[in-house]
N, C-alpha and C positions, 0 to 999 in steps of 0.2 A: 504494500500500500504506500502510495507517493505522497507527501506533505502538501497541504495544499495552498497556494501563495494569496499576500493579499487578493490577490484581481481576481483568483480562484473563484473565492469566497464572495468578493465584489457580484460577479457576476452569476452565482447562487442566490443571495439575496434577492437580485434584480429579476432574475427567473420565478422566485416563489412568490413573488411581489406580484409578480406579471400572472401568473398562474391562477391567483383570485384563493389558493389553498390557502388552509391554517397553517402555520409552521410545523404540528404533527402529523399534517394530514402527508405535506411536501416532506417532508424528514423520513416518515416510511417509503416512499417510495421512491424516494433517492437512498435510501439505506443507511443515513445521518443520524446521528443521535441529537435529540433535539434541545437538549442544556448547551451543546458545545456550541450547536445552529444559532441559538437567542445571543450565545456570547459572542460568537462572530457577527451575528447580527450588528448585535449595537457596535461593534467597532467599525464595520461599515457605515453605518449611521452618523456616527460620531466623526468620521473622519471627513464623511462627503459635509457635514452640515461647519464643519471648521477650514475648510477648504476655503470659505469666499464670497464663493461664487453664488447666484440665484439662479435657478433656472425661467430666462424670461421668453417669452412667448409675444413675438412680436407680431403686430394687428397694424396692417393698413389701413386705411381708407382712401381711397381713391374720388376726386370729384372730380363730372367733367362738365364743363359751361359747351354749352354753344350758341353763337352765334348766329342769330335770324334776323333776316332780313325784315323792315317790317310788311306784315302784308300789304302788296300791289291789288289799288283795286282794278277791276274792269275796264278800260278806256274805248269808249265808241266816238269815235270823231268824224264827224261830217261836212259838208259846206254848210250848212245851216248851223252846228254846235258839237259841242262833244259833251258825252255823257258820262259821267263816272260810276259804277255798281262796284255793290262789294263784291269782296273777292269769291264769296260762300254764294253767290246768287246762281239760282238754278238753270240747267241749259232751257229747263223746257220754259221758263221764262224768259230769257234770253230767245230763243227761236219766236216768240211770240210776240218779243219785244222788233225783232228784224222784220216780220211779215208787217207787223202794222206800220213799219215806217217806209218799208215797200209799197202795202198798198195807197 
């Protein structure tokens, strides 16, 4: 049987952790004895929480503007006038707006 290194044991923790087991549930079936596991535990613990470091989780947000033109309305220009409709005015009034100045 081989000694097993910090990072061994680091990455035991990190597996029983990930695993969602008890520590005797993971300790029988990795064939651990589960006093030695809790004490290796905390020194894993203890060492990552003296390290420093936080584990940060960084979040974007992203915004985008655009740019619109403002709406163009309608321009009907004739020798007698020109007429301005909005931009949302409907063809079939429009068509009926052309017949009547036709006839």
């Amino acid at each position: 049987m081989t000694r097993k290194t910090f990072d061994d044991w680091k990455s035991l923790v990190e597996k029983q952790i990930a695993s969602g087991l008890s520590v005797p549930q993971f300790c029988s079936r990795h064939n651990l004895n589960p006093k030695y596991f809790y004490s290796r535990k905390s020194k894993v613990v203890s060492a990552s929480n003296n390290a420093g470091f936080i584990q940060a989780k960084v979040i974007t947000k992203q915004t985008t503007r655009l740019k619109t033109k403002p709406e163009q309305n309608i321009k009907l220009v004739t020798d007698s006038g020109e007429l301005s409709l909005p931009r949302d005015t409907s063809a079939q009034f429009i068509v009926e707006l052309l017949h009547g100045l036709a006839s």
